[in-house]
N, CA, C and O of each residue as an XYZ file, in Angstrom:
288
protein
N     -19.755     36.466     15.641
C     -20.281     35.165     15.997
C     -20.707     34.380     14.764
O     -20.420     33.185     14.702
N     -21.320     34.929     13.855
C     -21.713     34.467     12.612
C     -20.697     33.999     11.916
O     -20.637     33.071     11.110
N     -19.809     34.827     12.358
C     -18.312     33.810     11.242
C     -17.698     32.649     11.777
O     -17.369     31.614     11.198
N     -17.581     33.012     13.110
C     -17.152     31.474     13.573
C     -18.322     30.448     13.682
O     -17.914     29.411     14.205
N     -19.676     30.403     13.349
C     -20.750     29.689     13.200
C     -20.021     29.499     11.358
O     -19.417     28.457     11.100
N     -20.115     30.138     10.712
C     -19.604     29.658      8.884
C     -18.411     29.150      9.022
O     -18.153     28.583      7.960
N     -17.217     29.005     10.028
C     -15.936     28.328     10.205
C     -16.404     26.835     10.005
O     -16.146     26.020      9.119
N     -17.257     26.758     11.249
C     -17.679     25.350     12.062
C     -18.242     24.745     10.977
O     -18.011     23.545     10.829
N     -19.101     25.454      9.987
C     -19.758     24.533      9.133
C     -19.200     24.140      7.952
O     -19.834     23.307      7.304
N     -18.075     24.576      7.479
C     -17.259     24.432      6.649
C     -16.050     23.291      6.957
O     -15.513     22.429      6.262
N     -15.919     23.679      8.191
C     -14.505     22.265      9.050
C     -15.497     20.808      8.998
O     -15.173     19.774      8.413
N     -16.999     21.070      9.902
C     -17.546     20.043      9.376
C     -18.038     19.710      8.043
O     -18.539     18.622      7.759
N     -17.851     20.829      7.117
C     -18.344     20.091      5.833
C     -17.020     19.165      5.378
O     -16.978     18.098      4.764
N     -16.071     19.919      5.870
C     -14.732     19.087      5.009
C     -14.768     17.798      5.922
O     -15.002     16.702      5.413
N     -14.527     17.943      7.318
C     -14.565     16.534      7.682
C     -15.500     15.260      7.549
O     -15.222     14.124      7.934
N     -16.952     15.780      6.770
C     -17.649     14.843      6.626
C     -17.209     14.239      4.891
O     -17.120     13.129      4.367
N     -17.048     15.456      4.501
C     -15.981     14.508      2.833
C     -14.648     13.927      3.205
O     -14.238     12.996      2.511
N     -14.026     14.289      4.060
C     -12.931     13.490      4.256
C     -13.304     11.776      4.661
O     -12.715     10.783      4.233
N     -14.533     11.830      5.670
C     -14.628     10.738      6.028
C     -15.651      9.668      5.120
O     -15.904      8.471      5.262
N     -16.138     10.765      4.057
C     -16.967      9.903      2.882
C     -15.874      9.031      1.617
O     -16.013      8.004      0.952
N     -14.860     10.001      1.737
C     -13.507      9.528      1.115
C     -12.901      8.548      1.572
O     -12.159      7.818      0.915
N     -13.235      8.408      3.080
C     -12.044      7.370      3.725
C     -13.435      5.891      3.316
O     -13.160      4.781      2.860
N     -14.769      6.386      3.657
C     -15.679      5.426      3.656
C     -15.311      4.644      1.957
O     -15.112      3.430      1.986
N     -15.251      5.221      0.831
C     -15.749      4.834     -0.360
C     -14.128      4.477     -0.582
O     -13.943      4.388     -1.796
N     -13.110      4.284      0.028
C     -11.267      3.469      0.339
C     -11.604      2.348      0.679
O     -11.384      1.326      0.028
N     -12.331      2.435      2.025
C     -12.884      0.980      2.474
C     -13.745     -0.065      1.484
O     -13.574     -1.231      1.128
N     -14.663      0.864      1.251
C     -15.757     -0.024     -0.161
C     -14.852     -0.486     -0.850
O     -14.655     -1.630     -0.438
N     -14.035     -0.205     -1.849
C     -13.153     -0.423     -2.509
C     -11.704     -1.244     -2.217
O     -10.968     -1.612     -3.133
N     -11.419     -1.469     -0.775
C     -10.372     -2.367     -0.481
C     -11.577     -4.165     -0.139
O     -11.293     -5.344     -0.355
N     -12.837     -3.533      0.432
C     -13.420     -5.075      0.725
C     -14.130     -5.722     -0.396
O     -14.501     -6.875     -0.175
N     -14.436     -5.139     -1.737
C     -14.737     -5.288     -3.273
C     -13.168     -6.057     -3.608
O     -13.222     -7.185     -4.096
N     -12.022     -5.547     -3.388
C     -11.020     -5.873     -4.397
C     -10.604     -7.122     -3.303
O      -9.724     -7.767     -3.873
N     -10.910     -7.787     -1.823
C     -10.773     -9.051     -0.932
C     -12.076     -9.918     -1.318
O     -12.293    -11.128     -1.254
N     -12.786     -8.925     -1.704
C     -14.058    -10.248     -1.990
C     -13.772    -11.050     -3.227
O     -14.100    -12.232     -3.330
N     -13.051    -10.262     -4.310
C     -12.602    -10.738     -5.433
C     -11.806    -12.041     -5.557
O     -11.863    -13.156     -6.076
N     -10.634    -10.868     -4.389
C      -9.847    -12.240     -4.308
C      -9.877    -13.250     -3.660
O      -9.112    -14.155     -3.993
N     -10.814    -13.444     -2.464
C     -12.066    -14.817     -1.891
C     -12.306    -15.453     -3.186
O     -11.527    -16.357     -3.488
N     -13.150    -15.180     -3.931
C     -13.561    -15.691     -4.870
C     -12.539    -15.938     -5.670
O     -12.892    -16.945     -6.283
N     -11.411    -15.613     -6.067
C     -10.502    -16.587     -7.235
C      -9.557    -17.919     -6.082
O      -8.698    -18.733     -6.424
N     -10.261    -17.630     -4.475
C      -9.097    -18.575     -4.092
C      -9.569    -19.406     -3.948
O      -8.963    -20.477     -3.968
N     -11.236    -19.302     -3.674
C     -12.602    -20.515     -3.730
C     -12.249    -20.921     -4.735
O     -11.439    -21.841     -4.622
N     -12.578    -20.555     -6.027
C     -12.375    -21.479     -7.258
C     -10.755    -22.050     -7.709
O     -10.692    -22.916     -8.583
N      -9.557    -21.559     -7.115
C      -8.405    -22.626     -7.314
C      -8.505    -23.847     -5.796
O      -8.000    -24.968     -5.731
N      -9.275    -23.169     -4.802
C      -9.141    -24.848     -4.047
C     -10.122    -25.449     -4.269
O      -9.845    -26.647     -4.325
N     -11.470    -25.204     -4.481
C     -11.993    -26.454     -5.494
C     -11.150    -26.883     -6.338
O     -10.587    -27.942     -6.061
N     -10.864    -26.299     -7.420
C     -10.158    -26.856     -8.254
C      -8.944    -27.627     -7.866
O      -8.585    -28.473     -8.685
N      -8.183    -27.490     -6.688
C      -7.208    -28.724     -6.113
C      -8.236    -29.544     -5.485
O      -7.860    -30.712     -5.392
N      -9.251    -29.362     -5.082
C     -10.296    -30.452     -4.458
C     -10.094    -31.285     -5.186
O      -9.365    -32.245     -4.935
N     -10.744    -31.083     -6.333
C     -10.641    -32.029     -7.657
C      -9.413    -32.748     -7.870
O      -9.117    -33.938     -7.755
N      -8.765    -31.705     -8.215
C      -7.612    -32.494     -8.857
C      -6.671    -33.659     -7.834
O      -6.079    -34.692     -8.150
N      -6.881    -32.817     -6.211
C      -6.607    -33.923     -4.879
C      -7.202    -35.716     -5.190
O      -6.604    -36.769     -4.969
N      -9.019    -35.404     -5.954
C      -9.747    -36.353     -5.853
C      -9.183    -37.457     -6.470
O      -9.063    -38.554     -5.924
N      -8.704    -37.089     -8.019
C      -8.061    -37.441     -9.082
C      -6.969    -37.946     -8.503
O      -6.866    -39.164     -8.649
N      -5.834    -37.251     -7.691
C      -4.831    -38.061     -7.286
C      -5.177    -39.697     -6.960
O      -5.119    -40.709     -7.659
N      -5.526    -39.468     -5.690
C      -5.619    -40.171     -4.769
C      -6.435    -41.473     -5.406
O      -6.451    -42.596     -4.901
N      -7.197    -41.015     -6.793
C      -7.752    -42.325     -7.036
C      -6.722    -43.324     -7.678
O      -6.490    -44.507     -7.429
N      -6.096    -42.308     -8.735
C      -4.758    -43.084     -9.265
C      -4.413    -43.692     -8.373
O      -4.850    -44.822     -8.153
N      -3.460    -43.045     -7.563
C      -2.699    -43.725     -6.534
C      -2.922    -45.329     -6.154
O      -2.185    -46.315     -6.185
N      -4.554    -45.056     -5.715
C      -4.578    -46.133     -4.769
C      -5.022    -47.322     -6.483
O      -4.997    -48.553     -6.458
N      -5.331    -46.572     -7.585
C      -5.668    -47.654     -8.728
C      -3.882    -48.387     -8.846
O      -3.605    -49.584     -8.922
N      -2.808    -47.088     -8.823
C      -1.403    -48.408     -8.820
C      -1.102    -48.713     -7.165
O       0.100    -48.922     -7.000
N      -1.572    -48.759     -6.409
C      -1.235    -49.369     -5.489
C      -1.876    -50.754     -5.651
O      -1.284    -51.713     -5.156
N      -2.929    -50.927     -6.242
C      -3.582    -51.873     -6.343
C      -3.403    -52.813     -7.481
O      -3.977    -53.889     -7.643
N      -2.437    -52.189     -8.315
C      -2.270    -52.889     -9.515
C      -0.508    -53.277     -9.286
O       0.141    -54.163     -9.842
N      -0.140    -52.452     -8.456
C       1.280    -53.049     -8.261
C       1.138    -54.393     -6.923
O       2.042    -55.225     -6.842
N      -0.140    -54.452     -5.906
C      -0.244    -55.745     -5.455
C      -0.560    -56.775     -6.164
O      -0.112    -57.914     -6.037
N      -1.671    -56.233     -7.250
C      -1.668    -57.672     -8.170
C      -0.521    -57.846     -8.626
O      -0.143    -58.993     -8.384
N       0.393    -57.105     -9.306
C       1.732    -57.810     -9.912
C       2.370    -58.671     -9.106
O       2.813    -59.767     -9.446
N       2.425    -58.134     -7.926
C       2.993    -59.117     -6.747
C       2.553    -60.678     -6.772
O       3.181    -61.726     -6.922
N       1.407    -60.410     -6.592
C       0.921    -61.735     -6.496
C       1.366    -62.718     -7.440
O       1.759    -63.811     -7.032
N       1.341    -62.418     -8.749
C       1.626    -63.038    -10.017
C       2.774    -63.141    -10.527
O       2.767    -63.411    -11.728
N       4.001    -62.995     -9.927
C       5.698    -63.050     -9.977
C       5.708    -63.913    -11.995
O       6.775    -64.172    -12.551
């Protein structure tokens, strides 16, 4: 009886490292998504910006190609 009591505690010792192994896979896959959250935050700000920048041009020659109009 004593040995299959030292089986049991050994199957659960391994299955509790197996599942500390699978735990510290996980840590390590939502560390390496948080990362990449964070480099995709800082390139769409950075098209925020650069969107902002468009659109001001734009509408600065839209506005400068109506004045030409006007002035043939």
């Amino acid at each position: 009886m004593w040995y299959f009591d030292y089986v049991m505690v050994v199957i659960e010792k391994d299955k509790i490292q197996q599942l500390e192994n699978e735990i510290q896979s996980l840590k390590n896959i939502i560390d390496m998504k948080d990362a990449e959250i964070s480099a995709l935050k800082l390139v769409n700000d950075e098209h925020k910006k650069l969107n902002g920048q468009l659109r001001k041009e734009i509408d600065d020659l839209k506005k400068e190609a109506k004045e030409m109009l006007q002035y043939p």
